[in-house]
N, C-alpha and C positions, 0 to 999 in steps of 0.2 A: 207837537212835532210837525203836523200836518200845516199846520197855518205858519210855523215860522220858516218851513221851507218852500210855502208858496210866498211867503215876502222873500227871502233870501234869492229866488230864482227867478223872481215877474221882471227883474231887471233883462234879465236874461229871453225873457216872451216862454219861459219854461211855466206852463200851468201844473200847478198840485191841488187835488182833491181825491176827496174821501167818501167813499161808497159803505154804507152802513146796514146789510142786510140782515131782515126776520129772520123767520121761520121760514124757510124755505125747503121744499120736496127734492131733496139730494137724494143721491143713493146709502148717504151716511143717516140720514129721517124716514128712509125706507119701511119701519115700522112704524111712523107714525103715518104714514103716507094707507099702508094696509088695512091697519086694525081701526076700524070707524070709530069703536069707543077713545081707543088713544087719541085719534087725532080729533075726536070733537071734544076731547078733556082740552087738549093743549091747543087748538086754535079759537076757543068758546071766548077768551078775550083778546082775540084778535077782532077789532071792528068789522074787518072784513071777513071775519068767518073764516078765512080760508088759508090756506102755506102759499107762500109764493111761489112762482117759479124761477127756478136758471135763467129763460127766459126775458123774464123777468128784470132781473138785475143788468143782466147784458145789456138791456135797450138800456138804462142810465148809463151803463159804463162807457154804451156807442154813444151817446150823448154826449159826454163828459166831454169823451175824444175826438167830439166832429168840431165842424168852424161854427155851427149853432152854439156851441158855448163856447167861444173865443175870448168873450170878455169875464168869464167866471174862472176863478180860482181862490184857493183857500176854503172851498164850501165844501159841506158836509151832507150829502145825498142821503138822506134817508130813506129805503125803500122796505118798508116793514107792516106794510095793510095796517098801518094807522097807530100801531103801539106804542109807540114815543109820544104819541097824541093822546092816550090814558091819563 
């Protein structure tokens, strides 16, 4: 849906993309964020070891939506400490 609305709209100079987050330390992961064993069970095959942050994703999303990515659309940001890369 994501890529035929970024073709249906680029007429238009409308960019559509897609932000694709981990594991990330929300206040909804709040227990995995606490309990060490939890989170080194559930982050042990994240490459990077670690939950992302809010932070985190924000900076792609300001990306996304600055003029550094003026000529991107249709693309699919992945920010997941490497997961997709397993």
């Amino acid at each position: 849906m994501m890529r035929v609305m970024a073709n249906d709209y680029a007429s238009s100079n409308v960019r559509v993309n897609m932000v694709v987050p981990g594991l990330i330390d929300t206040p909804m992961n709040a227990p995995l964020a606490t309990d060490e064993a939890l989170r080194d069970l559930w982050t042990q095959p994240v490459p990077l070891k670690r939950m992302g942050t809010s932070d985190e994703i924000a900076s792609a999303i300001l990306w996304l939506a600055s003029d550094e990515a003026s000529y991107t659309t249709g693309a699919i940001l992945v920010v997941d400490g490497g997961m997709s890369a397993v």
